[in-house]
PDB file of N, CA, C, O and CB in Angstrom:
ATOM      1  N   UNK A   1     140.794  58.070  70.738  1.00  0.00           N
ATOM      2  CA  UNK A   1     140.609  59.050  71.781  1.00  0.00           C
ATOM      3  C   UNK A   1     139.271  59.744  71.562  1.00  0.00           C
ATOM      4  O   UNK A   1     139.150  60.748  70.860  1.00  0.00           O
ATOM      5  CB  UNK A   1     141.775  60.068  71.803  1.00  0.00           C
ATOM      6  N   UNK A   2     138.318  59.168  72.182  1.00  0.00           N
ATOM      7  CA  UNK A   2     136.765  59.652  72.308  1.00  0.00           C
ATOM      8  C   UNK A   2     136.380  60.589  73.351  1.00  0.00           C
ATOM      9  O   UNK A   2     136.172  60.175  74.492  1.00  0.00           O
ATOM     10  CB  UNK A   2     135.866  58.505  72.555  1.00  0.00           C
ATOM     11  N   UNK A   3     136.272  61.775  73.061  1.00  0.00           N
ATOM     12  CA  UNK A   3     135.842  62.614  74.212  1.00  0.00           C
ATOM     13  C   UNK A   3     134.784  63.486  73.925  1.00  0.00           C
ATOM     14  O   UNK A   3     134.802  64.494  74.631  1.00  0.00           O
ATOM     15  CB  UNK A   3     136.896  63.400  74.722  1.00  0.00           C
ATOM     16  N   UNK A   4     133.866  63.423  73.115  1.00  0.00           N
ATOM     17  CA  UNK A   4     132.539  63.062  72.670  1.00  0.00           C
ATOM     18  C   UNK A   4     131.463  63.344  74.239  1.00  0.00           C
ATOM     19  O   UNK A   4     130.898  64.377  74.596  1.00  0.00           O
ATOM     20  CB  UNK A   4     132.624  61.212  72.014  1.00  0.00           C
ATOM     21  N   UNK A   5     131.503  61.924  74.926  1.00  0.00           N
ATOM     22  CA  UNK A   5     130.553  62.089  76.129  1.00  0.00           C
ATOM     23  C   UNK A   5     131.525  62.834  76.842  1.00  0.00           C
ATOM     24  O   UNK A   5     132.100  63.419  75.924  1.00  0.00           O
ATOM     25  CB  UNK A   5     129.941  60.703  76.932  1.00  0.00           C
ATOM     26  N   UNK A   6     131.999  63.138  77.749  1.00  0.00           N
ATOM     27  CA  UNK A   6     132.967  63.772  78.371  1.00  0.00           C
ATOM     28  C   UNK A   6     132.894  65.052  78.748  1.00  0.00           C
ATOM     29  O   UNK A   6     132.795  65.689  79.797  1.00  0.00           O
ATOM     30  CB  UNK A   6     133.880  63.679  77.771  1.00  0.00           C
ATOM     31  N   UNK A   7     133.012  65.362  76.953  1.00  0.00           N
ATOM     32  CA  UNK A   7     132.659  66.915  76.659  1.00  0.00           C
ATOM     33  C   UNK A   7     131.141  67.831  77.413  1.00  0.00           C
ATOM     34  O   UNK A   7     130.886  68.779  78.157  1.00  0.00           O
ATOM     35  CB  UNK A   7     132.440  66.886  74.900  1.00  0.00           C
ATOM     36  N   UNK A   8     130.372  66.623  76.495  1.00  0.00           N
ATOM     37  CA  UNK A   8     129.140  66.943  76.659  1.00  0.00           C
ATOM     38  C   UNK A   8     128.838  67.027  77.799  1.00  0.00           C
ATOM     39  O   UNK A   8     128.316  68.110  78.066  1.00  0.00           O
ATOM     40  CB  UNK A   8     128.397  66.290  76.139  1.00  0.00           C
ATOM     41  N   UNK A   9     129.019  65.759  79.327  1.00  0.00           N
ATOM     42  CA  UNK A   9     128.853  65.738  80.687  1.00  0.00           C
ATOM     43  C   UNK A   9     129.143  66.752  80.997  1.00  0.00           C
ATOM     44  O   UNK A   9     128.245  67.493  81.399  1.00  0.00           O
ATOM     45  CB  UNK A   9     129.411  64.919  81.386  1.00  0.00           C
ATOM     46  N   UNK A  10     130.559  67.255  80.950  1.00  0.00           N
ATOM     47  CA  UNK A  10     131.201  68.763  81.428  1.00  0.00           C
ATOM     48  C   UNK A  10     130.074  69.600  80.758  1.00  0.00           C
ATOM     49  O   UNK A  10     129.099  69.649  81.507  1.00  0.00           O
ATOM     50  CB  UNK A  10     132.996  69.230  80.759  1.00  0.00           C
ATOM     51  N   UNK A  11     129.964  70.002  80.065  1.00  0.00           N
ATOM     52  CA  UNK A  11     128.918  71.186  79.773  1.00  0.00           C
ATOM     53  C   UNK A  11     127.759  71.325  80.428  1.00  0.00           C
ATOM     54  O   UNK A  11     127.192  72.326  80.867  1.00  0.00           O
ATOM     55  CB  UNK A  11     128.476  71.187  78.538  1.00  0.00           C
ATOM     56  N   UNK A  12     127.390  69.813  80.439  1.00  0.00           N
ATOM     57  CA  UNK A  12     125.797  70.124  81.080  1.00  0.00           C
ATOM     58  C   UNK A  12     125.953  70.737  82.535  1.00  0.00           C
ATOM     59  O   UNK A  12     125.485  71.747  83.061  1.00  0.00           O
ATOM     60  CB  UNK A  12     124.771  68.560  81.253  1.00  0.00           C
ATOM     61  N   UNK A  13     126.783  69.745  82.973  1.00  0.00           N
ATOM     62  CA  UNK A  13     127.074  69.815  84.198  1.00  0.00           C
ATOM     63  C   UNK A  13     127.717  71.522  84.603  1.00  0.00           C
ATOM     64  O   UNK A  13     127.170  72.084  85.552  1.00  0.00           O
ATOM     65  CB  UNK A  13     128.095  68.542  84.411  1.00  0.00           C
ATOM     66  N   UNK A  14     128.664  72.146  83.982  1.00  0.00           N
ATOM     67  CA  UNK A  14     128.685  73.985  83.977  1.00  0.00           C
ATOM     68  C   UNK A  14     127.713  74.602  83.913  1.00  0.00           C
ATOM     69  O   UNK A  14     127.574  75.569  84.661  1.00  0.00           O
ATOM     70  CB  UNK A  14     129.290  74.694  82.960  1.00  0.00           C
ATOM     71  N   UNK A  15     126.515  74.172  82.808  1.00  0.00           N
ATOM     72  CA  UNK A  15     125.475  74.978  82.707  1.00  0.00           C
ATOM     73  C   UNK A  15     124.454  75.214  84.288  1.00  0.00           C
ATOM     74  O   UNK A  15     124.127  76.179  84.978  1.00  0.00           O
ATOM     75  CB  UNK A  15     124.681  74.291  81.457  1.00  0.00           C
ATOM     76  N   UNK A  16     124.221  73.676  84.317  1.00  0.00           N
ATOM     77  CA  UNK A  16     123.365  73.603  85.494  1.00  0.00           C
ATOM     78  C   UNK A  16     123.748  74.169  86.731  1.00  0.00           C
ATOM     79  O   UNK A  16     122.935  74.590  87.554  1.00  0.00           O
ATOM     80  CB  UNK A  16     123.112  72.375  85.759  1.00  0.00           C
ATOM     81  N   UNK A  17     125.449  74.191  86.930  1.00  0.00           N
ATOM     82  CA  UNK A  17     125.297  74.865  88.234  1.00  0.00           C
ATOM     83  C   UNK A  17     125.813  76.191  87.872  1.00  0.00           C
ATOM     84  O   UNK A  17     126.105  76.769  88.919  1.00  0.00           O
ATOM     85  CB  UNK A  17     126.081  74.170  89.491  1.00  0.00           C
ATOM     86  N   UNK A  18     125.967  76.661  87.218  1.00  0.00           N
ATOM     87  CA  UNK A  18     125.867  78.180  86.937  1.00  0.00           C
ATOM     88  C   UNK A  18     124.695  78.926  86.790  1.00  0.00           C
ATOM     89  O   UNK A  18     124.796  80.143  86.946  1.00  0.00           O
ATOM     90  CB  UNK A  18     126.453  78.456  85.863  1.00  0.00           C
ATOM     91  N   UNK A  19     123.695  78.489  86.543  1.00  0.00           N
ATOM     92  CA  UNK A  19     122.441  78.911  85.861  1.00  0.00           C
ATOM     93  C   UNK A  19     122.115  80.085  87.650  1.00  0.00           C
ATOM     94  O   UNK A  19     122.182  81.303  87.819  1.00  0.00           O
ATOM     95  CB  UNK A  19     120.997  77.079  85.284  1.00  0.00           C
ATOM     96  N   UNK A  20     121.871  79.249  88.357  1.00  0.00           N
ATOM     97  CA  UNK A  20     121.696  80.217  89.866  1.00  0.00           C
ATOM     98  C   UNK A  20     122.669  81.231  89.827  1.00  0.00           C
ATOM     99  O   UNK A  20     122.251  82.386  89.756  1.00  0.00           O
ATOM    100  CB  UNK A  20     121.984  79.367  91.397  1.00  0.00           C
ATOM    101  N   UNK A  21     123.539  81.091  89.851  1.00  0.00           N
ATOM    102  CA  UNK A  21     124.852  82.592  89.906  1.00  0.00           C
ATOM    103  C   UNK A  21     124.311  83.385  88.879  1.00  0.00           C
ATOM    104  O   UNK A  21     124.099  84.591  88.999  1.00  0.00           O
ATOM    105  CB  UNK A  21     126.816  82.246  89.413  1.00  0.00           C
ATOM    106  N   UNK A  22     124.095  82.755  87.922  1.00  0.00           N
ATOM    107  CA  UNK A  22     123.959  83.849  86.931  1.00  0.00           C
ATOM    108  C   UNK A  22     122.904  85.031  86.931  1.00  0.00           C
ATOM    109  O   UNK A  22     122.793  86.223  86.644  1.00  0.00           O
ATOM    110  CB  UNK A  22     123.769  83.223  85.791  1.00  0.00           C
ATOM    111  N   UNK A  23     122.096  83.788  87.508  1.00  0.00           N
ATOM    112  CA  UNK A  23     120.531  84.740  87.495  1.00  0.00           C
ATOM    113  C   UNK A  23     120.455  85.735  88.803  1.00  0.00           C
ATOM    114  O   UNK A  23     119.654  86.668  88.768  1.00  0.00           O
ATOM    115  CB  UNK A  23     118.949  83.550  87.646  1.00  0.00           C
ATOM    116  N   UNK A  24     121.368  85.516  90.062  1.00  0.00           N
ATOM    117  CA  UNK A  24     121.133  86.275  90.904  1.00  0.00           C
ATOM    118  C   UNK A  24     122.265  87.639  90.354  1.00  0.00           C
ATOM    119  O   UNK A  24     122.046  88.849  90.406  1.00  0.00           O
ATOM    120  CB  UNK A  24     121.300  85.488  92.367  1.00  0.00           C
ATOM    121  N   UNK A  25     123.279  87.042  89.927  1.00  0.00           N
ATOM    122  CA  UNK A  25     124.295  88.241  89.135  1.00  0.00           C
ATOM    123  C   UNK A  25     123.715  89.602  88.739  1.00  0.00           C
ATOM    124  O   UNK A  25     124.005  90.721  89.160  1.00  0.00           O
ATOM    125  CB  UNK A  25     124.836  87.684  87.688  1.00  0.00           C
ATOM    126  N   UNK A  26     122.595  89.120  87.592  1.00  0.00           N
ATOM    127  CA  UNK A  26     121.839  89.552  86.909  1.00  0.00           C
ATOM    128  C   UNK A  26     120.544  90.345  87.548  1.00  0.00           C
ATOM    129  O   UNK A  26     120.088  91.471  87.352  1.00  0.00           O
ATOM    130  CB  UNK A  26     121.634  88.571  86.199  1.00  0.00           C
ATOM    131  N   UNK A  27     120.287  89.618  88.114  1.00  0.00           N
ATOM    132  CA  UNK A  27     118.945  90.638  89.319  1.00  0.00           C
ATOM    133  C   UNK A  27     120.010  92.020  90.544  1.00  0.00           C
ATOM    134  O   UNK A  27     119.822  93.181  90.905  1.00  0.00           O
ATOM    135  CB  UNK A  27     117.849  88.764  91.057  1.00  0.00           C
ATOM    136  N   UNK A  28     120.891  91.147  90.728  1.00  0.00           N
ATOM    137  CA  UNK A  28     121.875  92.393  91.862  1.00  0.00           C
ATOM    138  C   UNK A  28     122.166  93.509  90.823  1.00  0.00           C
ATOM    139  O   UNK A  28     121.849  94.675  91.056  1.00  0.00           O
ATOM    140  CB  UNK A  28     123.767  91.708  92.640  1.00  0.00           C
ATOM    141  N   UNK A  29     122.956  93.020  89.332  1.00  0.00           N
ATOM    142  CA  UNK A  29     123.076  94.623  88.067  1.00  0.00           C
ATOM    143  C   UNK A  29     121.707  95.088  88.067  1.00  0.00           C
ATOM    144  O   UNK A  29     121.682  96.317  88.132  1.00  0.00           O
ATOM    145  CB  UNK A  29     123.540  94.273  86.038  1.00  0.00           C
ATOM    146  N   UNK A  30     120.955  94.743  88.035  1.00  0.00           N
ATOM    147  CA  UNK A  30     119.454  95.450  87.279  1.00  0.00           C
ATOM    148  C   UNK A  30     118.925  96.271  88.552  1.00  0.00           C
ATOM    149  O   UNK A  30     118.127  97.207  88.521  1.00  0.00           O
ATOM    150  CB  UNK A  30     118.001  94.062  86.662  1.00  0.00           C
ATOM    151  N   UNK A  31     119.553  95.707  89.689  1.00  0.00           N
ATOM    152  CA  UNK A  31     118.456  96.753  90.871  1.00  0.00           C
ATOM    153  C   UNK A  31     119.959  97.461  91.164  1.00  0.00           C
ATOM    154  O   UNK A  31     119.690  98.652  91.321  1.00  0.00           O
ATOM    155  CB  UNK A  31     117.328  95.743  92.752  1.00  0.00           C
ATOM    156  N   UNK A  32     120.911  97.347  91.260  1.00  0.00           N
ATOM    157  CA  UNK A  32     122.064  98.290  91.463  1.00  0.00           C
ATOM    158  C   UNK A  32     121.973  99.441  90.120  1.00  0.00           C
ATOM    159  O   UNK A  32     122.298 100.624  90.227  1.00  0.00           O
ATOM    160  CB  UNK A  32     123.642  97.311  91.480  1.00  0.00           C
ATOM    161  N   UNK A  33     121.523  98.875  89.022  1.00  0.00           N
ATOM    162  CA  UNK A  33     121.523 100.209  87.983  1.00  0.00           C
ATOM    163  C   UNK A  33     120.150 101.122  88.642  1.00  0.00           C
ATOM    164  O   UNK A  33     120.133 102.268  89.091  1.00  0.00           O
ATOM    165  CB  UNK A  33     121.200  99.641  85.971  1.00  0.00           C
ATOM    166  N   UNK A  34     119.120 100.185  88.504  1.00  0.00           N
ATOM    167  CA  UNK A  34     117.887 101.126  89.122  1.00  0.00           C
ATOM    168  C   UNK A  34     118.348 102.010  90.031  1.00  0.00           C
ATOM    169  O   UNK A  34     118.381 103.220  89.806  1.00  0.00           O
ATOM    170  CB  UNK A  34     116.758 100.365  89.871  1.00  0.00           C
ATOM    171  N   UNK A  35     118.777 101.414  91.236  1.00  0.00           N
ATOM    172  CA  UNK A  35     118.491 102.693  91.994  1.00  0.00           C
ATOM    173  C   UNK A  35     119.974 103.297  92.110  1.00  0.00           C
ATOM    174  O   UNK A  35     120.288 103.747  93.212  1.00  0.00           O
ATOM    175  CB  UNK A  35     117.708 102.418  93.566  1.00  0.00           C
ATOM    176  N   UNK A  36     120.899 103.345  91.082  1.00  0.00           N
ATOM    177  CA  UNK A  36     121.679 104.420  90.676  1.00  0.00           C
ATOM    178  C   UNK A  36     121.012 105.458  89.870  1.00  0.00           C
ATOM    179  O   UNK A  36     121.225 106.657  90.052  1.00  0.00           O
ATOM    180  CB  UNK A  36     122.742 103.945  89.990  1.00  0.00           C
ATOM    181  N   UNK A  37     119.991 104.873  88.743  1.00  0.00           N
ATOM    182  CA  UNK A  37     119.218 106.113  87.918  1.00  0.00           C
ATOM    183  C   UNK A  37     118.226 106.982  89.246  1.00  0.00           C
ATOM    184  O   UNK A  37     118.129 108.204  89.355  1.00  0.00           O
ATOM    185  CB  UNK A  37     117.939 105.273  86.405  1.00  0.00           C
ATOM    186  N   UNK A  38     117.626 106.021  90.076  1.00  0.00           N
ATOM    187  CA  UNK A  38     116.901 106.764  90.720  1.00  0.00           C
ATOM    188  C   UNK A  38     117.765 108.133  92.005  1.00  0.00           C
ATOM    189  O   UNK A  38     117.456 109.097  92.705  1.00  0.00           O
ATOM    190  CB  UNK A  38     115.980 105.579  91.343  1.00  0.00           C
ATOM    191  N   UNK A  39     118.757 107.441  91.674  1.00  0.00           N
ATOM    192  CA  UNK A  39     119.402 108.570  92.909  1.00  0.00           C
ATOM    193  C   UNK A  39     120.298 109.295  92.191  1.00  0.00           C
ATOM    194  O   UNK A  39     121.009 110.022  92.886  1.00  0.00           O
ATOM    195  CB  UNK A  39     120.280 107.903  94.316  1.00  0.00           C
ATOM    196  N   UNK A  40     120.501 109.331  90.950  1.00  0.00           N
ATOM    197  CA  UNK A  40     121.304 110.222  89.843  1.00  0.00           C
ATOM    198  C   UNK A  40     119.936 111.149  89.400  1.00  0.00           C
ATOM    199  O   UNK A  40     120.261 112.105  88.696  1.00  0.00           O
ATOM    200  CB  UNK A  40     122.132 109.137  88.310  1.00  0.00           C
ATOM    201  N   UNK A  41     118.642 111.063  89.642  1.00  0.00           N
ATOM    202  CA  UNK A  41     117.692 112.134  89.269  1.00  0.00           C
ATOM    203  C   UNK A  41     117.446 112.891  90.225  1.00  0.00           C
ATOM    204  O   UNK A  41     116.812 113.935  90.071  1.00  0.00           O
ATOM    205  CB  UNK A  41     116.525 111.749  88.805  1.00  0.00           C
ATOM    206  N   UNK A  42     118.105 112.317  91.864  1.00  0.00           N
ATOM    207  CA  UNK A  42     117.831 113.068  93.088  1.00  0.00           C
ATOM    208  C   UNK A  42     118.102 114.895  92.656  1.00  0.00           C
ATOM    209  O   UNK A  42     117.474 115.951  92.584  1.00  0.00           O
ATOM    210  CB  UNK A  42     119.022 112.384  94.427  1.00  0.00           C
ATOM    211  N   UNK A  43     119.093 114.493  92.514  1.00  0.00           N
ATOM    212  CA  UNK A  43     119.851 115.985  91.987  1.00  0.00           C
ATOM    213  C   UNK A  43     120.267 116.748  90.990  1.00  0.00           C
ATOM    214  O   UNK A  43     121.409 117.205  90.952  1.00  0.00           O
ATOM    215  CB  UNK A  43     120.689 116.107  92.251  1.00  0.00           C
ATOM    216  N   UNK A  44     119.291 116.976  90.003  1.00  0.00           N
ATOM    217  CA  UNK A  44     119.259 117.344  88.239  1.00  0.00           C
ATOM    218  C   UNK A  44     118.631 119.130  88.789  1.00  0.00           C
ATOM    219  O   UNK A  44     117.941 119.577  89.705  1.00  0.00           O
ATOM    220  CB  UNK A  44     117.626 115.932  86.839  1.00  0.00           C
ATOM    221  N   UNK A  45     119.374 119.682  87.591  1.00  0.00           N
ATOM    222  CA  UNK A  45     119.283 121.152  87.261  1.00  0.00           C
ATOM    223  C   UNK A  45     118.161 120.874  86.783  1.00  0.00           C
ATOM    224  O   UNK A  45     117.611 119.790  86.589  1.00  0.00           O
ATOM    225  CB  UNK A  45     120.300 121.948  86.355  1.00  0.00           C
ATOM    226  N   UNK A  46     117.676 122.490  86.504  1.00  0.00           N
ATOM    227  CA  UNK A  46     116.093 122.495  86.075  1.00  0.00           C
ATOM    228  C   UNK A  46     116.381 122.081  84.158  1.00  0.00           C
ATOM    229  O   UNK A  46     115.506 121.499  83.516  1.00  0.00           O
ATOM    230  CB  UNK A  46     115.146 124.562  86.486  1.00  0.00           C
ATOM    231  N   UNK A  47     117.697 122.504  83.537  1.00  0.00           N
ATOM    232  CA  UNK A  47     117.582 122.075  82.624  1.00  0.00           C
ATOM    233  C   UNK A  47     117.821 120.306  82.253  1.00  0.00           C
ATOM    234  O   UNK A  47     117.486 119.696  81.237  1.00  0.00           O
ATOM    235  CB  UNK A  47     118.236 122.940  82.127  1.00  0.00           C
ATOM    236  N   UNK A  48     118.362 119.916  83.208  1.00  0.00           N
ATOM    237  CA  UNK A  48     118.792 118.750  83.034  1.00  0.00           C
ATOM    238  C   UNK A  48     117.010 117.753  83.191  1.00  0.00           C
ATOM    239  O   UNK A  48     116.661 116.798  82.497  1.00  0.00           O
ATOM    240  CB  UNK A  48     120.207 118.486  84.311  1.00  0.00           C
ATOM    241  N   UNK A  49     116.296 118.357  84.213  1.00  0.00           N
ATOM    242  CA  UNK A  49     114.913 117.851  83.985  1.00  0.00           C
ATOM    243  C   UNK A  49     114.041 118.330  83.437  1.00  0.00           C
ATOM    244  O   UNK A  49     112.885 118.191  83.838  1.00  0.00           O
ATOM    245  CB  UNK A  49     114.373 117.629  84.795  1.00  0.00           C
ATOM    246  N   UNK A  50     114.360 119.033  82.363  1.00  0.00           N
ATOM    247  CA  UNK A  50     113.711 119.624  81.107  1.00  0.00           C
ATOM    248  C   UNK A  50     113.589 118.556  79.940  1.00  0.00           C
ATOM    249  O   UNK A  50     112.585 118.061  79.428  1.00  0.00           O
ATOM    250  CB  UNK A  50     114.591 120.889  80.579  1.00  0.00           C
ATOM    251  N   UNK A  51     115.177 118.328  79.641  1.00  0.00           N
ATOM    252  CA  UNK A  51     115.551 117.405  79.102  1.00  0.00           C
ATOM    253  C   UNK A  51     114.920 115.807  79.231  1.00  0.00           C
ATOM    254  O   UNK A  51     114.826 114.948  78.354  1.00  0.00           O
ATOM    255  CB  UNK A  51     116.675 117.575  79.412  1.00  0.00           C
ATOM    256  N   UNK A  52     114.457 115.754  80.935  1.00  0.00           N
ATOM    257  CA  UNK A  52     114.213 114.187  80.946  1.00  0.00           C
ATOM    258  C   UNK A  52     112.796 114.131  80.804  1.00  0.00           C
ATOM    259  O   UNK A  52     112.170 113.075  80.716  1.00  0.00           O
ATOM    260  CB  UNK A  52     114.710 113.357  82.316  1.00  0.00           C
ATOM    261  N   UNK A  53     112.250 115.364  80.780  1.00  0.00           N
ATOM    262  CA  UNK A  53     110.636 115.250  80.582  1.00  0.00           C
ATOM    263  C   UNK A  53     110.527 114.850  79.189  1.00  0.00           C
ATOM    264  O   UNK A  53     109.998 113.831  78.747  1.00  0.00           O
ATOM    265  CB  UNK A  53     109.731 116.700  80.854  1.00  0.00           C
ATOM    266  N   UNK A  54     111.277 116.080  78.366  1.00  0.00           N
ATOM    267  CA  UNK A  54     111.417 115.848  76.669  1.00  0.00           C
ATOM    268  C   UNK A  54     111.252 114.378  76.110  1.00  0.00           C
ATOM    269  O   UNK A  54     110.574 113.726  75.317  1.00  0.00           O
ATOM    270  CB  UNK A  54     112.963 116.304  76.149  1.00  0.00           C
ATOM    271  N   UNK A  55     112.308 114.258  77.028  1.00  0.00           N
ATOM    272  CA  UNK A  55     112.679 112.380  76.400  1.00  0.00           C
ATOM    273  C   UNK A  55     111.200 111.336  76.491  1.00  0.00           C
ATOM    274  O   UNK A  55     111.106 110.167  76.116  1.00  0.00           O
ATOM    275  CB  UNK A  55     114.172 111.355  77.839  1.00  0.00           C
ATOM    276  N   UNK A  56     110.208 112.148  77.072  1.00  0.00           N
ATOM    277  CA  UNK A  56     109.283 111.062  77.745  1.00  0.00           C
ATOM    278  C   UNK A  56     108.152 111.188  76.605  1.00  0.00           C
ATOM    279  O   UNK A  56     107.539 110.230  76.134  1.00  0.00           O
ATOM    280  CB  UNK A  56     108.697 111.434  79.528  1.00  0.00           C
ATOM    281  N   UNK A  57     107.963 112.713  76.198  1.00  0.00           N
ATOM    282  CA  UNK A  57     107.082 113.260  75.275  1.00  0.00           C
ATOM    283  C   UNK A  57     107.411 112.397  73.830  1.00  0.00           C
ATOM    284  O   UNK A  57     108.456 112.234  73.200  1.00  0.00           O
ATOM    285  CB  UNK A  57     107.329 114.955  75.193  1.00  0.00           C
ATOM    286  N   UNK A  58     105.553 111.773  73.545  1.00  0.00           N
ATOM    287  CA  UNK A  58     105.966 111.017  72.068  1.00  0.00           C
ATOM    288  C   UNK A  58     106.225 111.983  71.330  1.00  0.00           C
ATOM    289  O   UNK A  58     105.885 113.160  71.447  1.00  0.00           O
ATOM    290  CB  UNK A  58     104.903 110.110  71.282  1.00  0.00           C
ATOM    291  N   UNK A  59     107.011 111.338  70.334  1.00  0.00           N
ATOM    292  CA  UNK A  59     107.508 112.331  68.582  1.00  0.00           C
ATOM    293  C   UNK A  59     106.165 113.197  67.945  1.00  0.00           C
ATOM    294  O   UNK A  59     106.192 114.342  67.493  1.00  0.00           O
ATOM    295  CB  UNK A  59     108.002 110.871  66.902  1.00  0.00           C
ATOM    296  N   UNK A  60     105.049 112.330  68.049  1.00  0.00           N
ATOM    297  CA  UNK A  60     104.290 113.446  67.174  1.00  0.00           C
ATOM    298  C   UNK A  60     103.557 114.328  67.991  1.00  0.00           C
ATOM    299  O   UNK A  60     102.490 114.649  67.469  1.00  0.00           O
ATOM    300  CB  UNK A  60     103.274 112.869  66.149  1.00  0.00           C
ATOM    301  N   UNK A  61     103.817 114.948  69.362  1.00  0.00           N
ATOM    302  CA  UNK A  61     102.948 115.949  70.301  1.00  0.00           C
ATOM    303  C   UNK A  61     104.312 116.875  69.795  1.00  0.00           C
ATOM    304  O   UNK A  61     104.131 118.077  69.605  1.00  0.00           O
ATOM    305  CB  UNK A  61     102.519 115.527  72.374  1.00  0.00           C
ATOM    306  N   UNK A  62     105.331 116.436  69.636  1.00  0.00           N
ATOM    307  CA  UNK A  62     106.256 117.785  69.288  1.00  0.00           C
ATOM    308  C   UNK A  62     106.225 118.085  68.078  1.00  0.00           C
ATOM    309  O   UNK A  62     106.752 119.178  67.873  1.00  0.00           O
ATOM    310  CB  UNK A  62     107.689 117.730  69.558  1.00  0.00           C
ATOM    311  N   UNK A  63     105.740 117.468  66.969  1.00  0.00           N
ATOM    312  CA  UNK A  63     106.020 117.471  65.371  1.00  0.00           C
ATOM    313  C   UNK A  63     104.760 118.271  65.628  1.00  0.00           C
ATOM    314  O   UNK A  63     104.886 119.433  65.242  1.00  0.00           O
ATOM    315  CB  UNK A  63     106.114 115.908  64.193  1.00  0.00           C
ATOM    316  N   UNK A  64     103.555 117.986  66.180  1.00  0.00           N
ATOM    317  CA  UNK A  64     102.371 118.996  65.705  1.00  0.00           C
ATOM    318  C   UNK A  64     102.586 120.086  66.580  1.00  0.00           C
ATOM    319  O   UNK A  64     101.800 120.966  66.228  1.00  0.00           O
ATOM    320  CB  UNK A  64     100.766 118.437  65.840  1.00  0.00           C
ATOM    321  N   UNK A  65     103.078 120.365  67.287  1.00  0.00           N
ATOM    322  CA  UNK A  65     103.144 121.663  68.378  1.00  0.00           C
ATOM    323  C   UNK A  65     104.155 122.656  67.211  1.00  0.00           C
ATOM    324  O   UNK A  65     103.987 123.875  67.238  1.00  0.00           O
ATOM    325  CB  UNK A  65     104.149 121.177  70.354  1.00  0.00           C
ATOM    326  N   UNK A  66     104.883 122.229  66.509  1.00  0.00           N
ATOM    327  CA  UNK A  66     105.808 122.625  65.655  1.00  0.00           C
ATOM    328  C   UNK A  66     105.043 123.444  64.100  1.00  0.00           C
ATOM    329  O   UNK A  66     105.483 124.460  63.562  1.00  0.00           O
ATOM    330  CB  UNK A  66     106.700 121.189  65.393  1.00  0.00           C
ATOM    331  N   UNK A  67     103.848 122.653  63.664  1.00  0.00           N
ATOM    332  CA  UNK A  67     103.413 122.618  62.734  1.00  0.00           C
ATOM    333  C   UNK A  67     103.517 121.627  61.869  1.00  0.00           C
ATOM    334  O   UNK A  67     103.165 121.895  60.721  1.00  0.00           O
ATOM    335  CB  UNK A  67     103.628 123.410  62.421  1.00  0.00           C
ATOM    336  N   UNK A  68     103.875 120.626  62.071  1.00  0.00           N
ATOM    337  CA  UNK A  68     104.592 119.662  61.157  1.00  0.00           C
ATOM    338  C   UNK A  68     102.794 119.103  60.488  1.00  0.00           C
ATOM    339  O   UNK A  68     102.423 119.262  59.325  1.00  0.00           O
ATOM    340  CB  UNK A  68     105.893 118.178  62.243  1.00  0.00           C
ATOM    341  N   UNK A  69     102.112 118.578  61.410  1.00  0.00           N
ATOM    342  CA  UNK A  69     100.954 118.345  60.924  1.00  0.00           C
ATOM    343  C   UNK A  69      99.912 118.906  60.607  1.00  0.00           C
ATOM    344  O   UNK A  69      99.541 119.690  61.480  1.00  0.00           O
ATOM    345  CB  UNK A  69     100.657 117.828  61.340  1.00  0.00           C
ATOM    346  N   UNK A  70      98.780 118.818  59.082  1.00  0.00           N
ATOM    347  CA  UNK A  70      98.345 119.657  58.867  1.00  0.00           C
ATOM    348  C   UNK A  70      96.545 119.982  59.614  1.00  0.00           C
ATOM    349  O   UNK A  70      95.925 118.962  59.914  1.00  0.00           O
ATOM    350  CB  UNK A  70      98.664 119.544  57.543  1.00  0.00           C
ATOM    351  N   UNK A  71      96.023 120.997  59.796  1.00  0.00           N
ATOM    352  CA  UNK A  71      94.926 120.793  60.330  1.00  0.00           C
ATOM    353  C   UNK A  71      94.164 120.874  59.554  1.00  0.00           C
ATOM    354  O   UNK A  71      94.237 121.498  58.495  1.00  0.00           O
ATOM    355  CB  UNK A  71      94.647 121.368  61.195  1.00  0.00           C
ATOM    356  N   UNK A  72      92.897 119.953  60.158  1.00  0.00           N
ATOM    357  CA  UNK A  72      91.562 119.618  59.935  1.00  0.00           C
ATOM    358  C   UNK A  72      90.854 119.961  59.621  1.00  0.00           C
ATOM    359  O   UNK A  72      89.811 119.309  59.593  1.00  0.00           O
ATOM    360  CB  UNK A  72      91.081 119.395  60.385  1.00  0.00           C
TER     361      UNK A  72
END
């Protein structure tokens, strides 16, 4: 009982016609998340976009605003 090629045919053959579903799957999540973030920022408190500026600022403009680094 050889099922060896069989196997293998079936696989290729799943891969190849899945490969399209998958990839459009995958593009419909990525722009359905986008423009959920973009319409979840429609309406943020002033602290809540305090917060999202923060997040944007690199680590060391806050470490030296702090003192962390020494001057020159």
């Amino acid at each position: 009982m050889n099922r060896g090629p069989v196997t293998e045919e079936f696989a290729m053959t799943f891969i190849a016609r899945r490969t399209p579903a998958t990839l459009t799957t995958a593009l419909l999540g990525g722009c359905r998340r986008g423009a959920h973030r973009l319409w979840t920022r429609r309406n943020l408190t002033p602290q809540e976009r305090a917060n999202l500026l923060a997040g944007y600022t690199p680590p060391a403009v806050v470490s030296a605003s702090l003192g962390c680094h020494p001057k020159r």
